[in-house]
N, C-alpha and C positions, 0 to 999 in steps of 0.2 A: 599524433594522438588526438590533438582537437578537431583536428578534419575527419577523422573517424567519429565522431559526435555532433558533428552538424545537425543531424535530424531533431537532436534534444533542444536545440537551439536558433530556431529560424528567424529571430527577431535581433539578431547582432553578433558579436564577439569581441574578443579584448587579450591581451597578454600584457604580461609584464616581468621581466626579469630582473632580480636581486642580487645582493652577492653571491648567495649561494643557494637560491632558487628558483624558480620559473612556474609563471601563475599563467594557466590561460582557463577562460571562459566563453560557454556556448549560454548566449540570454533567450530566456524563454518571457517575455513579456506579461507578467500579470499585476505589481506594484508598480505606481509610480512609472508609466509608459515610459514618460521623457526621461528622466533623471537617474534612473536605477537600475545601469551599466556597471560594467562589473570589467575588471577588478577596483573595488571602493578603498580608497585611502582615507586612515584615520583623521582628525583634527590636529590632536593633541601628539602621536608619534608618524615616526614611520614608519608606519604598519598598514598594511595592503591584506584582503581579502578579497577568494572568490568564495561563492556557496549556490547551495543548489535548495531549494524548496519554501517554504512558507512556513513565518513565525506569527502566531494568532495572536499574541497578546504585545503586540510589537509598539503598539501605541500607545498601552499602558506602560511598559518599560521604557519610553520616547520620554514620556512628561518625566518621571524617576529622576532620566538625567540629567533634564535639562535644568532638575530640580537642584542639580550639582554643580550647575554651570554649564553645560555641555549645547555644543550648537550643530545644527546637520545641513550638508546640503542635500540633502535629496531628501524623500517619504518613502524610501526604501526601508524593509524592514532590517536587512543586513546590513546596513549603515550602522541598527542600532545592534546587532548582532557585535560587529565591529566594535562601538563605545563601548560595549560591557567585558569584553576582552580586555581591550587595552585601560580599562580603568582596574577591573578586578580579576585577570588571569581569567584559566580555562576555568575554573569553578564556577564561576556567574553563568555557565551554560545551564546549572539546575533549574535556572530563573525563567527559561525560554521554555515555550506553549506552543510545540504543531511537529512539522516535519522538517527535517536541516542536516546538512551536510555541506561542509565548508573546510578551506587550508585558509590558512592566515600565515605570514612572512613580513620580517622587515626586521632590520636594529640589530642583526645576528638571534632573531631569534624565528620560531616555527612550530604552529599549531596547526591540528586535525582534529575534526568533532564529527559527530552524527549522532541522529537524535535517539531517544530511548527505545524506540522499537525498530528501529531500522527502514522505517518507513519511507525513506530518502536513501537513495543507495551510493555505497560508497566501497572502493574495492583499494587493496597497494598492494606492493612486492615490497620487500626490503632484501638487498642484494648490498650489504657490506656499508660504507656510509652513504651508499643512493639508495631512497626511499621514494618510493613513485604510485601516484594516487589518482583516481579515476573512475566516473561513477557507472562505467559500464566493463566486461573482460574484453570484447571487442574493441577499444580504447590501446588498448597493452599492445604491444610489436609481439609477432608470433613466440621472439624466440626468449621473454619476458611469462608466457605465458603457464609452465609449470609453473611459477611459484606466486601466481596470484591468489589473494585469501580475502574472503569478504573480511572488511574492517568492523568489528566488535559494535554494536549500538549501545551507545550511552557510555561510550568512552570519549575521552582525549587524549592523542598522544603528542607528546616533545620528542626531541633530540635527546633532554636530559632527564628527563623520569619517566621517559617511554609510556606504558598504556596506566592508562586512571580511570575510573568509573568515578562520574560528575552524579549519576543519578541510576537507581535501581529501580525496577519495576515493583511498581506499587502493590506487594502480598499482602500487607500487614492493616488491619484497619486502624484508621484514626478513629478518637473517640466518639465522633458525633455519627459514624458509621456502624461503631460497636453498638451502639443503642438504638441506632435504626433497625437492626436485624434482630436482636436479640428478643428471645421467646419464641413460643408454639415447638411444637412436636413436628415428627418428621412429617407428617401428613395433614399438617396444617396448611392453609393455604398462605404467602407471604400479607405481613398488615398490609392494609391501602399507603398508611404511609412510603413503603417500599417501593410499592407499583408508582407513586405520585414523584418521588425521586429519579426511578428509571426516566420516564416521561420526562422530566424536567432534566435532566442532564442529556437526553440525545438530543430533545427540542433546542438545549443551548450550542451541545455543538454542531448542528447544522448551521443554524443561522450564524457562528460564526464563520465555517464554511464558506457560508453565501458573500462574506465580502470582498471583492476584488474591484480591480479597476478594470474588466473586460465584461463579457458574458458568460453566464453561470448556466447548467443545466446538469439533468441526473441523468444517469445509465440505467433505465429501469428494463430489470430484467422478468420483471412477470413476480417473481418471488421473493418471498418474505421483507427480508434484508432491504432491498432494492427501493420494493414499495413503500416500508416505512420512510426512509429518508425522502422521495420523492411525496409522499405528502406531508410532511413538515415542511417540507421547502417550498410546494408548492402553497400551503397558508401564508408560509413567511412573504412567498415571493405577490401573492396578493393584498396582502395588507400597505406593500412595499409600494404596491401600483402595476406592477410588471406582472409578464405570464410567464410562469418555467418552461422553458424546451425540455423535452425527454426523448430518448432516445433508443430505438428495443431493434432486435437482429432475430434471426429463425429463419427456419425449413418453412413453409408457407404451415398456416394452422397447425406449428408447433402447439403443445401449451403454452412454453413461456410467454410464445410472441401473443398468445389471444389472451392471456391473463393482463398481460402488459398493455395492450391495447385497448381492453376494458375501465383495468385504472385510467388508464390518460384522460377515456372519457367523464370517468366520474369524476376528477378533480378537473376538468378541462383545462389541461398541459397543452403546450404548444408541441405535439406530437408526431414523431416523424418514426420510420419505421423499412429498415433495410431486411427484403426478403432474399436467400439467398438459395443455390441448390444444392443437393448434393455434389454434381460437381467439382461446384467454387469450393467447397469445404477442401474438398481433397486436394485440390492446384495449389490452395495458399496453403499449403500446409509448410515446406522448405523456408518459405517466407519467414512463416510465423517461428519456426523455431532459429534461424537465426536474430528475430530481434528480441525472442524471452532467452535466449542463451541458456535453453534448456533441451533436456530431452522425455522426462519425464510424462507417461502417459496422460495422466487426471490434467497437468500443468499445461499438453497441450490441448487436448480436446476443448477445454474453457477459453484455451487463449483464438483459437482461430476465430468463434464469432465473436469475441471481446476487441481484435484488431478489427473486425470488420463495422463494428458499431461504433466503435473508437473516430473511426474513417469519417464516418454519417456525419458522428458528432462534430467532427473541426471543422468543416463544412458552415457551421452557425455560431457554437462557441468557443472559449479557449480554456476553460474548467470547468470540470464534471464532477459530483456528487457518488462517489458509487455505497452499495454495501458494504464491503469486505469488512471481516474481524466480529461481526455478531454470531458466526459459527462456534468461533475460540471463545468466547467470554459466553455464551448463554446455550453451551453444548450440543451443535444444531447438527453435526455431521453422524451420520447411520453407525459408525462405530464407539461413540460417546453411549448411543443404546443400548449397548452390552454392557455395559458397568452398572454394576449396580450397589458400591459402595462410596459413597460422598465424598471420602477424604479421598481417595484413585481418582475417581472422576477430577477432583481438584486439580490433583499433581499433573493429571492429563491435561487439562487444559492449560495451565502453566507452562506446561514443555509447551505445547504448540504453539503458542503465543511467542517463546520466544522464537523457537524456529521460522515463525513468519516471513523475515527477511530473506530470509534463505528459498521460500518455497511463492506463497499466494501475494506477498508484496513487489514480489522479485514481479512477478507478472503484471501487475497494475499496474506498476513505473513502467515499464519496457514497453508496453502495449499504446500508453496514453504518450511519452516521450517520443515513441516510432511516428507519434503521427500530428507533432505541436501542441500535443494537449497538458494540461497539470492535472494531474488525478486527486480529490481530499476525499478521505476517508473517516466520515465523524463517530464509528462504532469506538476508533482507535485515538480518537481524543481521548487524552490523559484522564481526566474528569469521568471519561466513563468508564475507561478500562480500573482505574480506581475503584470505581461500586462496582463494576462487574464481576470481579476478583475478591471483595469484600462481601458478597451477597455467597450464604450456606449454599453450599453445591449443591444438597438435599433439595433445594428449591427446582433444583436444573435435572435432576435424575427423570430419564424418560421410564414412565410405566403405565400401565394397561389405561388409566383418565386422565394423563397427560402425554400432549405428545411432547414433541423434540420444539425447545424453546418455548414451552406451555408459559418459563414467566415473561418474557419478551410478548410473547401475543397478547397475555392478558393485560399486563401494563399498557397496550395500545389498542383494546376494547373500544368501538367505537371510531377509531383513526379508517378503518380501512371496512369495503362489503365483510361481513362473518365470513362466507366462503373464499374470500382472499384471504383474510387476515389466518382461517385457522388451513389452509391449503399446506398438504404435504410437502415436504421438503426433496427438493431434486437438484443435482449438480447443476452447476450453468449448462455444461457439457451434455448433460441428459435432456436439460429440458428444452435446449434451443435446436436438440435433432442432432447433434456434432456428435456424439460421443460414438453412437452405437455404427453412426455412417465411418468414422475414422477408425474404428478398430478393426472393421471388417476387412477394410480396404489395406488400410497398411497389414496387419498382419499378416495378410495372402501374399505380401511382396516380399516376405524369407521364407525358402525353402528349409525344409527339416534340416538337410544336410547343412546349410547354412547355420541355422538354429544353433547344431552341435557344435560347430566349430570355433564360433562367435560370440555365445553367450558370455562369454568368463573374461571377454576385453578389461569389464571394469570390477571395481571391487566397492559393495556388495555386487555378484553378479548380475546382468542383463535378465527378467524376470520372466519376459515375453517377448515373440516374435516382434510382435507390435513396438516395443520398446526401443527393439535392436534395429528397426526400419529408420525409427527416430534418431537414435544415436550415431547413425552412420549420414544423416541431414547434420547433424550436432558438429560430428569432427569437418564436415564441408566449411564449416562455418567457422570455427575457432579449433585451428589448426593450432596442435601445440601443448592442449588444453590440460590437466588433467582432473577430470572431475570431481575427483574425491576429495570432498569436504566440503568444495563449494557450490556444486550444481544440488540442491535441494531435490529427495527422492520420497512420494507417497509413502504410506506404508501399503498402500494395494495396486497396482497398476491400473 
C-alpha cells in the first residue's frame, strides 16, 4: 500500500510496527525539512503517529504545552498534534487550526482523525477486527476495494467508542457575529463593518498560508477566487521582501489564461504560464482521471489543466495558494442563481460545503499530491468559513444589480482592475478552453448502441455519453471499485 503512494511522498518514508498495528508514511517536506520524519514518537508514552497535512496554529498550541511541562524534538507541527493526544485524548483535536489526517497507535491503544472539512483525505475499510486506513482508494489491494468509504471529517475513531465528532461545522453565529450582521432589510446593502471583516479574515488567512519552510506561490487562474488570494499574497509576500510565483494554464488566448496574465502584471508576480493544445487536453485525460479517482464530468474537465499547472508549479515551488471554497460560502456557482429564497440558498450551500471532500477537494489533493505539491486553501480556513456561514444569505442572493458573489467583490473594491474584480463567473474547465474541447471529444468515443447498453452500470445511472467514456478510464484504474457513495457526482454533467 505505501509504494502505491510514493507520488504523495518524494521526500522520505518510514514504518513502524506495533503489537497490533502497522504505521507507514510517505513525507511530503514542507515543516521542519530536517527533523519532521514520520512516524513521530510521543515524549511522555508509547505512542507513535503518522499524518498527513498542515496545522496553522501549531506554534501557538507548542508554547500551551510547553507551558505544561512538555518538550519536543523536532518543529514539526504533528509532534505537537501528537502531545495534545497523548496528554488530552481525541477531543483536543477541537483545538487544531488547518488541514489533517492522521492514525496514532502504541500502549494497546489506536486513534484516527481528520479535520472538519475533509480537506486532507482519508479513506478505511473495516473487514471484522482489521481496520485499514489510507489517504488515496488506489492505496487499497483490489480485492479490499468494494468496501472502501471515505472516513467522516471531523471525526475520530477508536477500537472502543468507534466514531465521535471532535468538532461541527460552524452554522451557528457567536455573539460578536450576531451583531455584526444584524440589521437593514433585504435590499440593503451589508454595513461597511461586514465588508471590513470579510477583508480582514481572508487577508488573515492567506498569510497564514504563506508560512512554510519551502517556497510558496498561487495557482492563478484568471478568475475571481484565484485572483483574490494571489493578491493578498502577493502584498503580503512584498512587504515580506520576496516576489510571489504564480502560476496560469490554457488554450493559447483563452480568457483565463489573458485575465491571469494581466493580473500577474499589475501586481508584478513572478509569472510563468503553461500553454497547452487541444490535443494534450485530450491524451492526459486516462492520466488525469486515474490520479483524481474520479469519473465525473465538471470533476474532470477542471482537473486536466489543473494537473497540467500543477506540473509548471513543482518545477519552482512545493506549496500553492489556490481558490477553492469561495463558490460554497459566497454562492458563486450558476445554479445558486436560481434560488431566490435565503433560507434554500442557505441549506444549499451547507449541503455543499459538506459534500466538498467528496467532490472539488477530492480534486485539489490528488492533483497537487500527483505531482509533490501541498495545496492550502484559505477561503476554507475555519475563520472564514465561520463568517461565511454566519453572513444572511439574503446578502448572497443573485439578482438583476448584483451579480453572483456581488458581497465577495464588493468587500475587495479596490484589491483588483474593476473589470477583473467584477468579471463573470466561468468553470476553471470553461474558461481555460478544457471543457467544451473534452466533451466533444469524449462523447463521440460511445456509440448509441453502446450508450444503451452501458448506462445503468452504476447507481444513480451514467448521465452521458461523455460520462460513460470516463467511467470505463475510472474501472481501468481502480479495479474492484464500487462507486457509490464514494466517487463524488455534479448534479449536472
Amino acid at each position: 500500500m505505501l509504494d502505491r503512494l510514493t507520488h504523495r511522498g518524494p521526500d522520505g518514508s518510514g514504518t513502524l510496527r506495533t503489537d497490533d498495528a502497522w504505521l507507514g508514511h510517505r513525507r511530503l517536506a514542507i515543516v521542519d525539512l530536517e527533523g519532521g520524519g514520520q512516524p513521530i514518537k510521543a515524549r511522555r508514552r508509547d505512542l507513535w503517529l503518522v499524518g498527513d497535512g498542515e496545522v496553522y496554529n501549531h506554534r501557538r498550541l507548542r508554547a500551551q504545552l510547553e507551558a505544561r511541562g512538555h518538550s519536543f524534538d523536532s518543529e514539526s507541527d504533528h509532534e505537537v498534534v501528537l502531545a495534545l493526544l497523548a496528554d488530552d485524548g481525541p477531543g483536543a483535536l477541537a483545538h487544531l487550526w488547518g488541514m489533517f489526517a492522521f492514525v496514532a497507535a502504541g500502549e494497546g491503544s489506536f486513534v484516527a482523525g481528520r479535520d472538519l472539512l475533509g480537506i486532507a483525505p482519508l479513506y478505511w475499510v473495516r473487514d471484522g477486527d482489521t481496520v485499514v486506513f489510507a489517504s488515496e482508494i488506489k492505496a487499497f489491494d483490489p480485492d479490499r476495494r468494494t468496501d472502501v468509504e471515505p472516513f467522516p471529517p471531523g471525526h475520530t475513531w477508536t477500537p472502543d467508542d468507534g466514531l465521535v465528532p471532535f468538532r461541527t461545522l460552524p452554522d451557528d453565529r457567536s455573539p460578536q457575529l450576531t451583531s455584526l450582521v444584524e440589521g437593514g432589510d433585504e435590499t440593503d446593502a451589508p454595513p461597511p463593518a461586514v465588508l471590513e471583516e470579510i477583508r480582514n479574515r481572508l487577508v488573515a488567512a492567506v498569510e497564514r498560508c504563506l508560512a512554510a519552510d519551502v517556497p510558496v506561490g498561487t495557482l492563478l487562474s484568471g478568475g475571481l477566487d484565484s485572483s483574490l488570494i494571489t493578491a493578498i499574497a502577493a502584498h503580503a509576500a512584498r512587504r515580506q521582501g520576496w516576489r510571489l510565483p504564480t502560476f496560469s494554464v490554457g488554450l493559447a488566448d483563452s480568457d483565463d489564461l489573458v485575465a491571469a496574465r494581466r493580473l500577474a502584471s499589475e501586481l508584478g508576480t513572478a509569472h510563468y504560464e503553461r500553454i497547452y493544445t487541444e490535443d494534450e487536453l485530450i491524451d492526459w485525460v486516462p492520466e488525469v482521471i486515474g490520479v483524481i479517482e474520479s469519473f465525473d464530468p465538471q470533476l474532470v474537465h477542471s482537473s486536466v489543466p489543473n494537473l497540467l499547472v500543477a506540473k509548471l508549479a513543482a518545477r519552482h515551488v512545493k506549496t500553492v495558494l489556490i481558490g477553492e471554497g469561495a463558490d460554497e460560502l459566497f454562492a458563486g456557482y450558476s445554479h445558486y442563481g436560481e434560488i431566490d429564497a435565503h433560507e434554500q440558498l442557505h441549506e444549499a450551500l451547507v449541503e455543499t460545503i459538506h459534500g466538498l471532500h467528496a467532490g472539488g477537494l477530492q480534486r485539489v489533493d490528488r492533483v497537487a499530491s500527483a505531482n509533490g505539491l501541498e495545496a492550502r486553501i484559505p477561503f476554507l480556513d475555519i475563520d472564514v468559513v465561520e463568517l461565511g456561514l454566519a453572513l444572511p444569505a439574503r446578502w448572497k442572493l443573485t439578482q438583476e444589480d448584483r451579480s453572483e458573489k456581488w458581497l465577495l467583490r464588493h468587500a475587495f473594491e479596490g484589491w483588483l482592475p474593476e473589470d477583473l474584480l467584477w468579471r463573470r463567473k466561468a468553470q476553471f474547465g470553461e474558461g481555460t478552453g478544457a471543457r467544451n474541447v473534452l466533451r466533444e471529444h469524449y462523447g463521440a468515443t460511445v456509440t448509441d448502441e453502446e450508450w444503451r447498453q452501458e448506462r445503468d452500470q452504476v447507481d444513480p445511472p451514467l448521465r452521458t455519453p461523455e460520462e460513460l467514456a470516463y467511467y470505463r478510464l475510472f474501472q481501468q484504474h481502480l479495479t474492484g471499485l464500487d462507486p457509490a457513495g464514494i466517487v463524488g457526482r455534479f448534479a449536472e454533467p
